[in-house]
DRENDO-1510 file (C-alpha; in Angstrom, 1 decimal, always signed):
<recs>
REC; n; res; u; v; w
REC; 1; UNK; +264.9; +180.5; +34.2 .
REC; 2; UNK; +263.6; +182.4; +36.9 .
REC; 3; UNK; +259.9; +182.1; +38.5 .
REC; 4; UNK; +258.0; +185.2; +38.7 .
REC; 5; UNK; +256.5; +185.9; +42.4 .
REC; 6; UNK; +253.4; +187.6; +43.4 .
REC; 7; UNK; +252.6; +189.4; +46.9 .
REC; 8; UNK; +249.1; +188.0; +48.4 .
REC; 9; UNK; +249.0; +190.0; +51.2 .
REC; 10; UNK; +250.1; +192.8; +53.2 .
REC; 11; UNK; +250.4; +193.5; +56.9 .
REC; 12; UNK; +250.6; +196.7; +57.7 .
REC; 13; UNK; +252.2; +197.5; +61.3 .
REC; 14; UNK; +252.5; +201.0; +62.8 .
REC; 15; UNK; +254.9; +200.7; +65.6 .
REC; 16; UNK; +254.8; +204.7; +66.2 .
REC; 17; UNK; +250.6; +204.1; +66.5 .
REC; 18; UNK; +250.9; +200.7; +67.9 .
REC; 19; UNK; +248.4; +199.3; +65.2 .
REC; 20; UNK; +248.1; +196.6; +62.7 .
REC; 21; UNK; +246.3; +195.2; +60.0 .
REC; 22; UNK; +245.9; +192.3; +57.2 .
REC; 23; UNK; +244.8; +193.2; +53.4 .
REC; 24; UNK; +244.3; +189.7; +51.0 .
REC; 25; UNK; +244.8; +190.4; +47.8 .
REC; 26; UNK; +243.6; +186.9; +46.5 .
REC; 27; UNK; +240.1; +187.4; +48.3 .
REC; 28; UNK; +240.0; +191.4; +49.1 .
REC; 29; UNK; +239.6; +190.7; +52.7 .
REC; 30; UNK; +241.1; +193.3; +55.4 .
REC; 31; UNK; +241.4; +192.4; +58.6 .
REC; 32; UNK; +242.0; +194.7; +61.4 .
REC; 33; UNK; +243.4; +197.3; +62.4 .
REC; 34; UNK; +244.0; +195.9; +65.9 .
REC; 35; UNK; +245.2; +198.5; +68.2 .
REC; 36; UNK; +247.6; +198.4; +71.5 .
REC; 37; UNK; +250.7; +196.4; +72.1 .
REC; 38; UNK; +249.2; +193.3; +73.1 .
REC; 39; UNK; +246.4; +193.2; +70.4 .
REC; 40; UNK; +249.2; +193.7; +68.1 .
REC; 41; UNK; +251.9; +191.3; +69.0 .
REC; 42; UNK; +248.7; +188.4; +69.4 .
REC; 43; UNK; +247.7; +189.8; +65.6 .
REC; 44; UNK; +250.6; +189.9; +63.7 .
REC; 45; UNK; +251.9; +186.6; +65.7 .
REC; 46; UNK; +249.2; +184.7; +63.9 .
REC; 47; UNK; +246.8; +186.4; +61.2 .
REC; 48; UNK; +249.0; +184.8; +58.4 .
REC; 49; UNK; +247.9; +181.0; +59.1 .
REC; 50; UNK; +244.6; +182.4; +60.5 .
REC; 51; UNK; +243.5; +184.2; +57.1 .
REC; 52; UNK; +245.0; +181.9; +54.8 .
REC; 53; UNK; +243.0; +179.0; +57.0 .
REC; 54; UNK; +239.8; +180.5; +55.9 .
REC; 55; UNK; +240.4; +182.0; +52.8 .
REC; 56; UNK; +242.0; +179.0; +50.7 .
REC; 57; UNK; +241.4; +176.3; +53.4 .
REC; 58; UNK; +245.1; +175.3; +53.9 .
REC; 59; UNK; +247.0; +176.3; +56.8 .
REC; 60; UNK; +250.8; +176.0; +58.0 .
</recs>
């Protein structure tokens, strides 16, 4: 038997813009867009543990 999986959340990164940003689908948060190479490496390096921190209270 398999288990059926669900996506939660979506980032969304535009290397050709340099841009990023975070949709939640289990709170219908966005986050972002975040713009410029730094902004976006520092985004997508931690908006995973940083939104599920404050949306469900549990972090990894």
């Amino acid at each position: 038997m398999t288990t059926a999986l669900a996506v939660t959340a979506v980032l969304h990164v535009d290397l050709e813009g340099v841009r990023a940003r975070y949709e939640c689908f289990t709170c219908g948060t966005k986050e972002g867009p975040v713009f410029g190479n730094e902004d976006v490496r520092a985004f997508t390096a931690t908006i995973r543990n940083d939104h599920r921190a404050r949306c469900t209270g549990e972090s990894r």
